[in-house]
Backbone as CSV, one residue per row, in Angstrom:
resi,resn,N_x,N_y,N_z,CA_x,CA_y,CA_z,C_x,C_y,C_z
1,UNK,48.909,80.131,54.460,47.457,79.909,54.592,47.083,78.469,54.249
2,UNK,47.732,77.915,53.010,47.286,76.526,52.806,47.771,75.564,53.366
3,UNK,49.244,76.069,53.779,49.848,74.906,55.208,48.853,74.776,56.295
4,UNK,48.283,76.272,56.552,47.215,75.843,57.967,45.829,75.232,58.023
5,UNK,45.519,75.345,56.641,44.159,74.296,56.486,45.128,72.984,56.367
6,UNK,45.565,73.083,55.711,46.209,71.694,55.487,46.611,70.560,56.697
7,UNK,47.225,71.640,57.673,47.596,70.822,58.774,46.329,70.611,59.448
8,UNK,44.991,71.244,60.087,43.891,71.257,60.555,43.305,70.037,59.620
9,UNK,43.403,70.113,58.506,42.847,68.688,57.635,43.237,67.364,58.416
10,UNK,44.947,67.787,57.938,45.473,66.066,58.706,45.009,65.645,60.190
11,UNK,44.855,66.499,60.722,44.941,66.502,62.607,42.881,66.463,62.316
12,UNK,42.571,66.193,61.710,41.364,65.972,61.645,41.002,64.225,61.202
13,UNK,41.233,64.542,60.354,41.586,62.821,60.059,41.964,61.616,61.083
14,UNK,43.062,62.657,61.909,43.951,61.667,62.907,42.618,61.372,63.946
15,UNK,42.027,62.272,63.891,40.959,61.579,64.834,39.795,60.790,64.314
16,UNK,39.255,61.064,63.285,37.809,60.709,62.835,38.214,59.394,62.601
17,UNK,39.386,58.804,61.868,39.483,57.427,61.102,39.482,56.567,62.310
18,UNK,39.896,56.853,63.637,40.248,55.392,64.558,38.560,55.719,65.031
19,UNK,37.974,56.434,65.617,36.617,56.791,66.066,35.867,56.428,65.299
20,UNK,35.809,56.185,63.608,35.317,55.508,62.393,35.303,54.268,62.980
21,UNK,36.261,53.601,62.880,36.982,51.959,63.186,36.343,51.728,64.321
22,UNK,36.467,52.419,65.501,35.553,51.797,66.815,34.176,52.063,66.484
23,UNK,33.922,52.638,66.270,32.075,52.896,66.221,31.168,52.014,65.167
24,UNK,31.992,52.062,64.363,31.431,52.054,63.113,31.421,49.769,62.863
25,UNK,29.758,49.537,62.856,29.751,48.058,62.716,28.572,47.695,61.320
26,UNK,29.311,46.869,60.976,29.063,46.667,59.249,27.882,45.401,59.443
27,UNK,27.337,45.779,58.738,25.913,44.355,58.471,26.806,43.274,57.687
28,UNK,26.061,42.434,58.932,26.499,40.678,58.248,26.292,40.487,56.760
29,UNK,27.218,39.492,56.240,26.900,39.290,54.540,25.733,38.472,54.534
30,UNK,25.229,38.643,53.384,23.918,38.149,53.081,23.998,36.776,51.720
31,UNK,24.160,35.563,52.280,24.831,34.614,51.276,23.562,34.570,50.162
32,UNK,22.098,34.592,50.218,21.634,34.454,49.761,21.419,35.568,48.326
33,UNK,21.631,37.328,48.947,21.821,37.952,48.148,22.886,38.050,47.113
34,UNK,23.877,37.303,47.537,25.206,37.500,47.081,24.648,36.377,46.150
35,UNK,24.379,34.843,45.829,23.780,34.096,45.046,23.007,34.644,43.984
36,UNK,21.703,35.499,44.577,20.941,36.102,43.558,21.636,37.061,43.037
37,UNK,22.549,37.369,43.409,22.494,38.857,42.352,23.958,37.529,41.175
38,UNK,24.404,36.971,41.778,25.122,36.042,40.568,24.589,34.719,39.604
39,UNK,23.274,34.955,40.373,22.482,34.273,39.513,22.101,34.228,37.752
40,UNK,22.037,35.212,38.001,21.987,36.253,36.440,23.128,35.982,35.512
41,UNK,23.697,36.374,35.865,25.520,36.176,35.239,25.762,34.646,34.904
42,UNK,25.882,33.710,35.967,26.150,32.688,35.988,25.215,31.690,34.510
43,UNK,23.772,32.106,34.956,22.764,31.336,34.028,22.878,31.964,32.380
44,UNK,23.326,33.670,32.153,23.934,33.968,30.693,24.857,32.790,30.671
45,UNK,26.144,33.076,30.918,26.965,32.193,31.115,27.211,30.763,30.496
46,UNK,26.128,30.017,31.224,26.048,28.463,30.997,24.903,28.575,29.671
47,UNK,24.175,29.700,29.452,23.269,30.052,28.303,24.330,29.978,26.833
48,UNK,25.587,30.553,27.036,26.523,31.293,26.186,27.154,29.524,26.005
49,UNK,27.654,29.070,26.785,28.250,27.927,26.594,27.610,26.543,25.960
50,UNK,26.122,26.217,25.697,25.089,25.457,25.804,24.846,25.683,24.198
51,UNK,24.866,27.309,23.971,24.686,27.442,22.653,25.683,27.267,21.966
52,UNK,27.123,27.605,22.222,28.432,27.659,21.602,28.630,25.738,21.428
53,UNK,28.641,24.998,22.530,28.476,23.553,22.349,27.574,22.878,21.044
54,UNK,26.174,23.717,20.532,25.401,22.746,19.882,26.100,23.620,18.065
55,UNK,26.718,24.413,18.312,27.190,25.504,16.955,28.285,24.408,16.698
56,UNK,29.012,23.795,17.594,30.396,23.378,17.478,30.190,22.322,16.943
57,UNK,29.398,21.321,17.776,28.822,19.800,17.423,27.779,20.110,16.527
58,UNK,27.107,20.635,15.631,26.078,20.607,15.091,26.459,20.000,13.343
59,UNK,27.641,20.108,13.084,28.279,18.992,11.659,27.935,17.953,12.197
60,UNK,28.612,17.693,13.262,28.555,15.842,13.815,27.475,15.373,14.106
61,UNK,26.597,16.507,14.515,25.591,15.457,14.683,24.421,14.932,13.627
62,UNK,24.506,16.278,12.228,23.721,16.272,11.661,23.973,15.229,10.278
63,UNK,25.391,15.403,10.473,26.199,13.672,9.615,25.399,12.585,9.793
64,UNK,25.636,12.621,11.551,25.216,11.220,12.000,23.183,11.103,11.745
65,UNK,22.707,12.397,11.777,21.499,11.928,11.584,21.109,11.694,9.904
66,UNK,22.448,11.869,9.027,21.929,11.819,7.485,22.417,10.556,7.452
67,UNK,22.918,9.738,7.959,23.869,8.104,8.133,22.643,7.549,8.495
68,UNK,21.881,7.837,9.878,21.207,7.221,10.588,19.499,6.952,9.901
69,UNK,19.717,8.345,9.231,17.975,8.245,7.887,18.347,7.454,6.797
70,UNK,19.698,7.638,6.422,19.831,6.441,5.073,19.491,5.180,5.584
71,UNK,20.227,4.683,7.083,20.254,2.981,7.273,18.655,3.203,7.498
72,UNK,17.915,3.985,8.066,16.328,3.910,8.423,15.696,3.547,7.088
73,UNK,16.014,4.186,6.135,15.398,3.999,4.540,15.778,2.892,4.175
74,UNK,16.928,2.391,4.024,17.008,0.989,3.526,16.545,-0.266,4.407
75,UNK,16.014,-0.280,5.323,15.812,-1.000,6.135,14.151,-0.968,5.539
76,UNK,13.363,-0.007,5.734,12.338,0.254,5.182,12.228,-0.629,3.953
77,UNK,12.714,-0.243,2.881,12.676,-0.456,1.640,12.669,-2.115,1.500
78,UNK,13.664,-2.745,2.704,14.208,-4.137,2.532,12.749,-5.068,3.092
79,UNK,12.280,-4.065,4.107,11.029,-4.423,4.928,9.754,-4.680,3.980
80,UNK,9.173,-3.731,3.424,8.852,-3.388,1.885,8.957,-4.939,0.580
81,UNK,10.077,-4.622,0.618,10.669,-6.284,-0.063,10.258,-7.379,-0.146
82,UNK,10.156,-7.374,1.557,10.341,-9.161,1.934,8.678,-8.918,2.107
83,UNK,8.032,-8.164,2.238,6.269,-8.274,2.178,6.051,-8.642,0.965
84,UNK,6.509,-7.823,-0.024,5.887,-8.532,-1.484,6.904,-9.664,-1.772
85,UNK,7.588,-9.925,-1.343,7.626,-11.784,-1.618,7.212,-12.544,-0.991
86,UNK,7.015,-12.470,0.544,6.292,-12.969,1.033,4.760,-13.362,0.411
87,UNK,4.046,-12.110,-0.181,2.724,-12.133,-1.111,2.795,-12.644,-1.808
88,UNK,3.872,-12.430,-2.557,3.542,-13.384,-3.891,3.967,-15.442,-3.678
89,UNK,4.819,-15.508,-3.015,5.017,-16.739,-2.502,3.435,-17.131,-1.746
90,UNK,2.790,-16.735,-1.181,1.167,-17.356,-0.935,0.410,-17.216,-2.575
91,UNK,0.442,-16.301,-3.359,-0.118,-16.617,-4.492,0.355,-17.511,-5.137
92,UNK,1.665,-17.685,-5.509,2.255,-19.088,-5.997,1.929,-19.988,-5.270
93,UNK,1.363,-20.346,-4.092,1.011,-21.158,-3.864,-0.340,-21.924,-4.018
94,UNK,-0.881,-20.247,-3.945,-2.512,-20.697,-4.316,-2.605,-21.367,-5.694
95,UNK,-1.801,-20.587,-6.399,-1.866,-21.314,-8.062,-1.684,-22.450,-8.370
96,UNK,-0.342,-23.020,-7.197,0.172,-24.096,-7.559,-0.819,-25.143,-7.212
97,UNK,-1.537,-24.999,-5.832,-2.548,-25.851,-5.362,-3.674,-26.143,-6.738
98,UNK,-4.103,-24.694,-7.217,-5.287,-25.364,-8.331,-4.711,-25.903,-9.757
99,UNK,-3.529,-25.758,-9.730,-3.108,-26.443,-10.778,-3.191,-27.770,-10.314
100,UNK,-2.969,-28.528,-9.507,-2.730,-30.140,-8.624,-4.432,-30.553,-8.801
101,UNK,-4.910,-29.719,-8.809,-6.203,-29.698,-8.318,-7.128,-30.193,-9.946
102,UNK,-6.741,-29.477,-10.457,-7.148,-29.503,-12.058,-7.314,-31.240,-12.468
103,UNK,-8.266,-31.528,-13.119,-8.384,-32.983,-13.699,-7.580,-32.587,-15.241
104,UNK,-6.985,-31.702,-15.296,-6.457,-31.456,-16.980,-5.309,-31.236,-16.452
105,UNK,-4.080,-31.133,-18.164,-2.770,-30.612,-18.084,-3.103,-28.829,-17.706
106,UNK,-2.218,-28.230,-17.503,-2.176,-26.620,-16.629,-0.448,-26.124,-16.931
107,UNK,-0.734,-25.096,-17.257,0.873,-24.163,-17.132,0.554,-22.647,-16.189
108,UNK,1.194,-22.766,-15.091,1.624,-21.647,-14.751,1.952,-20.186,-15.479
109,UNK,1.181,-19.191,-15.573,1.811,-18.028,-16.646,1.660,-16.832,-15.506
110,UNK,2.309,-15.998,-15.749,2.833,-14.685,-15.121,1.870,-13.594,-16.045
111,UNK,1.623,-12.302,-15.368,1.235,-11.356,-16.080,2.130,-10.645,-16.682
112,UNK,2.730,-9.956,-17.554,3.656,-9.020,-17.687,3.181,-7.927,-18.366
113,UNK,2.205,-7.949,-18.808,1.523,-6.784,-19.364,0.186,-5.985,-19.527
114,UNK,-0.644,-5.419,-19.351,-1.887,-4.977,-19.523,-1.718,-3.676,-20.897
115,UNK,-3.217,-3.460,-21.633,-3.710,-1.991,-22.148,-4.228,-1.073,-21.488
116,UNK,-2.914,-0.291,-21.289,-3.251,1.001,-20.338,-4.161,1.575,-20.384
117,UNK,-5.378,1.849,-21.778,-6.452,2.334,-21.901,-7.605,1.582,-22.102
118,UNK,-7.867,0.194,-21.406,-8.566,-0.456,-20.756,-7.955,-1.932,-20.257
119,UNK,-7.982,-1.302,-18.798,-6.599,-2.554,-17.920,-7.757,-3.407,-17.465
120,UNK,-9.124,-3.644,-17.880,-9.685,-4.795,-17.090,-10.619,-5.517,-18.814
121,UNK,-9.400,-5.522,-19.551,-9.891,-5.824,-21.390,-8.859,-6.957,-21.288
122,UNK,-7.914,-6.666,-21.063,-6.983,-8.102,-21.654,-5.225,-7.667,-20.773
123,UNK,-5.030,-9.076,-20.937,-3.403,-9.375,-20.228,-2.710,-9.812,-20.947
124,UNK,-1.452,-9.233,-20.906,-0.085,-10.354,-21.842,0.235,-11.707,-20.378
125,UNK,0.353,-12.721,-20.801,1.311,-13.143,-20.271,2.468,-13.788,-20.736
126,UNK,3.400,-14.612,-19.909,4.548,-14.954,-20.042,4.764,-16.337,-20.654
127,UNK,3.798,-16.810,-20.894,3.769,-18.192,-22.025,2.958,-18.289,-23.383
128,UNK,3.482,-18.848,-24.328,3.263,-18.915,-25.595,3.214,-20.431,-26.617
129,UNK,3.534,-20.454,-27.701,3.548,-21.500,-28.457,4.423,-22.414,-27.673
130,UNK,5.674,-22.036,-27.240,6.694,-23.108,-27.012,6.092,-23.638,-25.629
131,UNK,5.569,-23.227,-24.622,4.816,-23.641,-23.519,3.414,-24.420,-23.594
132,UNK,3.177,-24.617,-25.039,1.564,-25.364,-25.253,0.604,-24.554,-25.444
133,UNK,0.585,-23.375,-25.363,-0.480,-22.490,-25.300,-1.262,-22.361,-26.690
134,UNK,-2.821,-22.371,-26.427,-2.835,-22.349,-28.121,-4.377,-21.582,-27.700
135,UNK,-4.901,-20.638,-28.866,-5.653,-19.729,-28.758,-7.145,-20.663,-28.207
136,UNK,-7.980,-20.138,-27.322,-9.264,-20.554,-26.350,-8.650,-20.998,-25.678
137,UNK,-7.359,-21.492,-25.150,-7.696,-22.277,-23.925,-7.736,-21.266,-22.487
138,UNK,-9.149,-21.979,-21.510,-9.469,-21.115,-20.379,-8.011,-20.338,-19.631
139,UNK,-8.502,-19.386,-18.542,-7.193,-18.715,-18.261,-8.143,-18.892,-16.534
140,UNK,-7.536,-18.937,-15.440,-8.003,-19.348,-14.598,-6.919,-18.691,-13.283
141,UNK,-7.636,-18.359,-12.161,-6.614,-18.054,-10.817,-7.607,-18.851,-9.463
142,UNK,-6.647,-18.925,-8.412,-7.497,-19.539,-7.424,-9.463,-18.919,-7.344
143,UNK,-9.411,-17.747,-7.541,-10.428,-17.306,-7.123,-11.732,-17.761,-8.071
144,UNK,-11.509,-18.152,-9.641,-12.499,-18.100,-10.466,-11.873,-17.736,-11.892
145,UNK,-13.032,-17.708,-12.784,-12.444,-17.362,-14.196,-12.080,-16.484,-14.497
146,UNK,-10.804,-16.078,-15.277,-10.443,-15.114,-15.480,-10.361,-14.542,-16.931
147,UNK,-10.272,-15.432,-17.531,-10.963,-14.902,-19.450,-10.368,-16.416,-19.824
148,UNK,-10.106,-16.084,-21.427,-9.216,-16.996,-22.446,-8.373,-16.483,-23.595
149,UNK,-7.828,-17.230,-24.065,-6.349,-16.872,-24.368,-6.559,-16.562,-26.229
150,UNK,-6.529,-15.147,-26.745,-6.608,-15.122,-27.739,-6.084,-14.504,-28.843
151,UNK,-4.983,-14.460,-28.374,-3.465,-14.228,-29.038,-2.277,-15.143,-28.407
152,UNK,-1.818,-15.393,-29.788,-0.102,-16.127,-28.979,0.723,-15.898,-30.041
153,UNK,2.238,-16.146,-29.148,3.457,-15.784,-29.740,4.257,-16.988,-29.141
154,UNK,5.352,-16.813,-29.818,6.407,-18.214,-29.120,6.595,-17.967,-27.718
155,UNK,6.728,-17.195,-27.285,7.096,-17.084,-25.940,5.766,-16.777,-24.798
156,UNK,5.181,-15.773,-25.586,3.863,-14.905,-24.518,2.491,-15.429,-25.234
157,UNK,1.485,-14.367,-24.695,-0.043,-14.545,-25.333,-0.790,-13.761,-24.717
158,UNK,-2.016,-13.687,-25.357,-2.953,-12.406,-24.982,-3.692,-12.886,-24.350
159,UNK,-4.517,-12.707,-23.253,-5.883,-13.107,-22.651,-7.224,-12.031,-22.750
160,UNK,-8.062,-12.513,-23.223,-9.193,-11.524,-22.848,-9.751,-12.185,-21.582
161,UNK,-10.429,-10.477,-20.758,-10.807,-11.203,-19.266,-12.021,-11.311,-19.638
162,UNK,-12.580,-11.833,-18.433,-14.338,-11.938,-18.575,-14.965,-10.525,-18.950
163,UNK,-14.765,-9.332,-18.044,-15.431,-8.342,-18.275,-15.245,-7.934,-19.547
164,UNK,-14.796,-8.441,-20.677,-14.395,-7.443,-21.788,-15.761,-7.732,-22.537
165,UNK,-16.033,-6.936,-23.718,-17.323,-7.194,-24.495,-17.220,-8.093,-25.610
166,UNK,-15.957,-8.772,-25.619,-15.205,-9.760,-26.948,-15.374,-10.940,-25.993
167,UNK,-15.561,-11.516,-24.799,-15.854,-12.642,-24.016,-16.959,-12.731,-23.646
168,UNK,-17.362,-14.241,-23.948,-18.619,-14.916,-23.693,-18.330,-16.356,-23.526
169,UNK,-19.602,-16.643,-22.980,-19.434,-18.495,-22.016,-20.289,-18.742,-21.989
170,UNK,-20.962,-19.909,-21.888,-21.793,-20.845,-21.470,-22.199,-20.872,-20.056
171,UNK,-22.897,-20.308,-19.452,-22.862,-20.401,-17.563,-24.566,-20.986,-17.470
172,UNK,-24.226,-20.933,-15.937,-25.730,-21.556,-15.394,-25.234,-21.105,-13.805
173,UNK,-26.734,-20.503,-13.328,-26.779,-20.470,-11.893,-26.559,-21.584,-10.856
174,UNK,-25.845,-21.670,-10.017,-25.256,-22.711,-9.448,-26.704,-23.419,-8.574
175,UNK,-27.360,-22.493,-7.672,-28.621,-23.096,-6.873,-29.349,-23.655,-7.916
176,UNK,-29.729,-22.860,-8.833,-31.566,-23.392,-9.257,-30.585,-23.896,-10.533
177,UNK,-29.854,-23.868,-11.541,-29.121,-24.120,-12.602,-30.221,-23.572,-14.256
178,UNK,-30.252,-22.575,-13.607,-30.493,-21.682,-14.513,-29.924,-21.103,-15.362
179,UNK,-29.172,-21.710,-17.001,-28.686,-21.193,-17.600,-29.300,-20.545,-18.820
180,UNK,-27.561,-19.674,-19.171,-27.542,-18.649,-20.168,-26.173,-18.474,-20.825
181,UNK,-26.241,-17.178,-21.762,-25.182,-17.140,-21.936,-24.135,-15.536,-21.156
182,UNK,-23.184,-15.548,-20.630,-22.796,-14.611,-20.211,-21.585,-14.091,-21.119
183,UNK,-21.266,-12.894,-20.569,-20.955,-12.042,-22.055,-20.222,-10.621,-20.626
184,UNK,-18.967,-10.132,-21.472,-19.125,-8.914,-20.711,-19.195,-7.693,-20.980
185,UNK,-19.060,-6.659,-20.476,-19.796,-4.759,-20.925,-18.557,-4.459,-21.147
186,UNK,-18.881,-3.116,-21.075,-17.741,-1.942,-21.175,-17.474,-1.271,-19.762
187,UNK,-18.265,-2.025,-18.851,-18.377,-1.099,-17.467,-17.812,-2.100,-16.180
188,UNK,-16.635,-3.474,-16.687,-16.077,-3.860,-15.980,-16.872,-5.213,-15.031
189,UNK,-17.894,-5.145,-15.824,-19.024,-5.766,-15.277,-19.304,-7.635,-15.916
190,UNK,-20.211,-8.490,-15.591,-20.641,-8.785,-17.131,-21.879,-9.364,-16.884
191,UNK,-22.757,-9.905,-17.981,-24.348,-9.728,-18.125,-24.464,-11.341,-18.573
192,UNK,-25.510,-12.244,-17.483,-26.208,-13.642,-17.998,-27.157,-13.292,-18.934
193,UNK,-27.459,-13.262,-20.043,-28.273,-12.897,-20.852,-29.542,-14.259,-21.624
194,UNK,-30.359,-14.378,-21.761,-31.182,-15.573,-21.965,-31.767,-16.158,-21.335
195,UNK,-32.262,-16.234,-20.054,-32.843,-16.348,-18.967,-34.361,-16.249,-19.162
196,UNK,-34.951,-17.266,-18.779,-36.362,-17.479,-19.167,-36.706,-16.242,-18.135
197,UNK,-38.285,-16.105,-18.540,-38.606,-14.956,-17.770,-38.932,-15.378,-16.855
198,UNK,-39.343,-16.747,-15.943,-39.610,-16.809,-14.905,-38.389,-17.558,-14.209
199,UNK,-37.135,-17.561,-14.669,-35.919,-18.041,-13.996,-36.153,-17.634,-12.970
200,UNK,-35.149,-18.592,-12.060,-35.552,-18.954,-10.732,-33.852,-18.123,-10.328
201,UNK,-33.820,-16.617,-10.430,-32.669,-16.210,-10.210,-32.569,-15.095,-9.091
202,UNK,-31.401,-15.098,-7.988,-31.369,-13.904,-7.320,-30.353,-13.558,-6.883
203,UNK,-30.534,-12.372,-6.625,-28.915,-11.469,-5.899,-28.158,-12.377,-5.188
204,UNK,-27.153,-12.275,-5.341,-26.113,-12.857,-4.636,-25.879,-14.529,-4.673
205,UNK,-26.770,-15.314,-6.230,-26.549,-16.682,-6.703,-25.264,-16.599,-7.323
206,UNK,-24.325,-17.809,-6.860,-23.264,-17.584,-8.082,-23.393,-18.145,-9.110
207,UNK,-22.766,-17.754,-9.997,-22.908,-18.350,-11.358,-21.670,-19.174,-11.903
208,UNK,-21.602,-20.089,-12.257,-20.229,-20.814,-12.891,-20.431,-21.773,-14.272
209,UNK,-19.496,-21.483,-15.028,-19.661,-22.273,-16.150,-20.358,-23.611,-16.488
210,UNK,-20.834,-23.642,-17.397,-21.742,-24.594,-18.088,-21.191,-25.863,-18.629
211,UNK,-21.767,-26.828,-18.706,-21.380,-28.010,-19.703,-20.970,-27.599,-20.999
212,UNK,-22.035,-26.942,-21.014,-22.347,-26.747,-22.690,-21.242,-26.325,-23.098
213,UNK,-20.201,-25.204,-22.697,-19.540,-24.858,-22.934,-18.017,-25.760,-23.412
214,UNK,-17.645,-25.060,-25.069,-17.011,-25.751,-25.500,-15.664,-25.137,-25.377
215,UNK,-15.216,-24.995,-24.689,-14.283,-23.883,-23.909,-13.878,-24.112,-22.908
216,UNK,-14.696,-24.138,-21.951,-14.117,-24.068,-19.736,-14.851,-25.222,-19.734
217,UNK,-14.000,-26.373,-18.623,-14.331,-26.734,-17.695,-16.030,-26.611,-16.861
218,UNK,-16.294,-27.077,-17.263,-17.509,-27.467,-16.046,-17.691,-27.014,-14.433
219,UNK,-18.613,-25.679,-13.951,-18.363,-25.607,-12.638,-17.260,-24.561,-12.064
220,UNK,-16.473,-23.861,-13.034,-16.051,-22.759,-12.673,-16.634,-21.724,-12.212
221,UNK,-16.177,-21.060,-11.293,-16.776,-20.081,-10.934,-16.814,-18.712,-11.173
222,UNK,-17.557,-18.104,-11.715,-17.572,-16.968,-12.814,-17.594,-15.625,-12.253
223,UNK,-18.619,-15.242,-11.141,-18.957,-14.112,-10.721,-20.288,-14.427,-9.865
224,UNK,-21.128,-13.347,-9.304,-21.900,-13.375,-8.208,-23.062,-12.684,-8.905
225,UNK,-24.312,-13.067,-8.339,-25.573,-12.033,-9.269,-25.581,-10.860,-7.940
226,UNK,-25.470,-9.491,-8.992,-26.036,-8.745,-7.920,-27.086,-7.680,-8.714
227,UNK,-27.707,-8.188,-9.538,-28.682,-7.351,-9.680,-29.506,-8.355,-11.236
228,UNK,-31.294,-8.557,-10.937,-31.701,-9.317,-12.082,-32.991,-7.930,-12.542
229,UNK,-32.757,-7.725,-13.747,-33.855,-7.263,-14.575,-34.205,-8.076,-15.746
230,UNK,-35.164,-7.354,-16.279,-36.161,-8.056,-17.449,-35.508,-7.758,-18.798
231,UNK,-35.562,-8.120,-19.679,-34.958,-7.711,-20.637,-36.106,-7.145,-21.612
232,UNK,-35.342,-5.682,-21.984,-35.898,-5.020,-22.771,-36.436,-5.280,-24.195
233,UNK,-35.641,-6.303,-24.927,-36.142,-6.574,-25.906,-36.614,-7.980,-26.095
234,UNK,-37.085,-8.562,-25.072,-37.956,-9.883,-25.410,-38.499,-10.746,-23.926
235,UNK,-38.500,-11.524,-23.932,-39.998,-12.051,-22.312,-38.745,-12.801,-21.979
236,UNK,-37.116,-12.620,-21.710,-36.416,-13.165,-20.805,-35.974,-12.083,-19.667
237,UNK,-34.911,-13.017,-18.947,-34.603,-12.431,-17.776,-32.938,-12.065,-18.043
238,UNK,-32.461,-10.970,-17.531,-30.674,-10.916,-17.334,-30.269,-10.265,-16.208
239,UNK,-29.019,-11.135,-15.805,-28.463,-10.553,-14.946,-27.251,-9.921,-14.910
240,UNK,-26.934,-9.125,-13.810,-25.680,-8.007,-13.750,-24.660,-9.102,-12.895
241,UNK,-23.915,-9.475,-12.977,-22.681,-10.440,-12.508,-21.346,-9.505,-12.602
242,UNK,-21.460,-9.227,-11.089,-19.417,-9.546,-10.608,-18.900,-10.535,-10.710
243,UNK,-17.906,-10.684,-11.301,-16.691,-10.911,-11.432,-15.995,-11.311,-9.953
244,UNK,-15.775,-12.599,-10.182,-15.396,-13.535,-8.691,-14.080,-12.773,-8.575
245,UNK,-13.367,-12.902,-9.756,-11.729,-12.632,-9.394,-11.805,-10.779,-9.849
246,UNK,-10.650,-10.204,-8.803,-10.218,-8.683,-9.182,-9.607,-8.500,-10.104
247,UNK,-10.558,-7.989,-11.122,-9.156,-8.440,-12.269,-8.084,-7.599,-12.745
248,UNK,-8.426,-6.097,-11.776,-7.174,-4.899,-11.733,-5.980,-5.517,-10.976
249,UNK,-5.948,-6.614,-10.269,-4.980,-7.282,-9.269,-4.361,-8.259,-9.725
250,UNK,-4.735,-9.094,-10.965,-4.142,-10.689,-11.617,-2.527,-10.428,-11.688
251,UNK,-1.848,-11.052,-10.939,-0.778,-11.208,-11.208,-0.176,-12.836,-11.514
252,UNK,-0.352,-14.073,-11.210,-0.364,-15.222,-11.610,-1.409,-15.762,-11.749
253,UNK,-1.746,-16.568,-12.958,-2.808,-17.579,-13.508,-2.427,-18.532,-13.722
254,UNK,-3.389,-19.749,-14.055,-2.886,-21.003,-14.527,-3.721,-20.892,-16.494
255,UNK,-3.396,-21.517,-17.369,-3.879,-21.796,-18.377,-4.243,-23.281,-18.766
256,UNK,-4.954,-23.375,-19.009,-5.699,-24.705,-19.063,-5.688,-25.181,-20.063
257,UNK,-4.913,-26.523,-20.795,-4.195,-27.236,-21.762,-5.504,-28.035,-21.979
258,UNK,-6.301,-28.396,-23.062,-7.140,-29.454,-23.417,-6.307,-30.681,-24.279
């Protein structure tokens, strides 16, 4: 029984497969489908490789960017550098000019120190007894007055600035020459005090040292008026005076030798 299906199977076959082969016509390939459908594959692929590349190189490169931020920082820093010498080489110069300038002997002094709990009261600087320095003499920068000298040591010395309330001068208004005596606060400031009541004074006159004064130079320039009231306790006038020079900024002065 199973020989005779069996043989009816084969002798079935013998015909259908060549009648398959002639009849039978296959659709053209489709290059474009064949692309898209390997599209997918291909782009994982170069996905898988792209990431495995930056895992592999990612020591080397991150070396080279800790090499490449150090030379960036020191370059910075060197940049940095050559600005503040550059700065201070124009202030040495400014100094050096009003020292030339001076009809008196003059020493160059450096700041090296301030009182941290009032930095616009007084300065150390870097000259002392052995440099000539001797207590009053004026303390001076290109811009205007900057106090006088009232401590010394062999080497250094103290300055009080203008704004402090332990400094006072001889001044006069430069236009109308309206003098007084100026003096400074506690508020960084300092005050022409003595001023007739009908002084001939206003905002924005400068003020610069006096003859009278047995101390500075003649004609220094002290500070600016920016504000005149009456004085409370008698028929004169006073004024509120800035301070020509910054005196949170003094880094070279000259000192003025009599």
């Amino acid at each position: 029984m199973f020989r005779k299906y069996f043989k009816v199977s084969v002798y079935l076959a013998i015909l259908l497969i060549p009648a398959c082969i002639v009849f039978y016509k296959p659709k053209p390939l489709n290059a474009t489908a064949v692309l898209d459908a390997g599209a997918g594959p291909v782009g994982l692929a170069q996905k898988f490789v792209f990431e495995f590349k930056k895992f592999f190189y990612y020591r080397d490169t991150y070396e080279e960017y800790v090499k490449l931020r150090k030379q960036t920082d020191l370059l910075k820093s060197r940049v940095v550098r050559l600005q503040d010498v550059l700065q201070q080489s124009g202030r040495l110069e400014q100094v050096e000019q009003l020292r030339h300038d001076q009809p008196y002997a003059t020493v160059v002094a450096s700041v090296i120190g301030r009182d941290p709990s009032n930095w616009n009261a007084s300065i150390i600087l870097d000259k002392g007894k052995d440099n000539g320095v001797k207590i009053g003499m004026p303390v001076l920068n290109p811009l205007g007055v900057v106090g006088r000298v009232v401590e010394i040591g062999r080497t250094t010395s103290k300055a009080v600035l203008v704004a402090d309330s332990n400094f006072s001068v001889a001044a006069v208004v430069a236009r109308s020459r309206e003098s007084g005596l100026l003096t400074g606060t506690l508020q960084g400031i300092c005050r022409l005090q003595y001023l007739t009541e009908n002084a001939d004074v206003k905002v924005g006159d400068r003020v610069v040292t006096s003859q009278l004064s047995s101390v500075f130079p003649e004609g220094l320039l002290i500070g600016i008026v920016t504000d005149v009231q009456a004085s409370a306790n008698s028929h004169t006038v006073e004024c509120l005076v800035e301070p020509a020079v910054d005196l949170s900024q003094i880094e070279e002065v000259i000192i003025v030798k009599k």
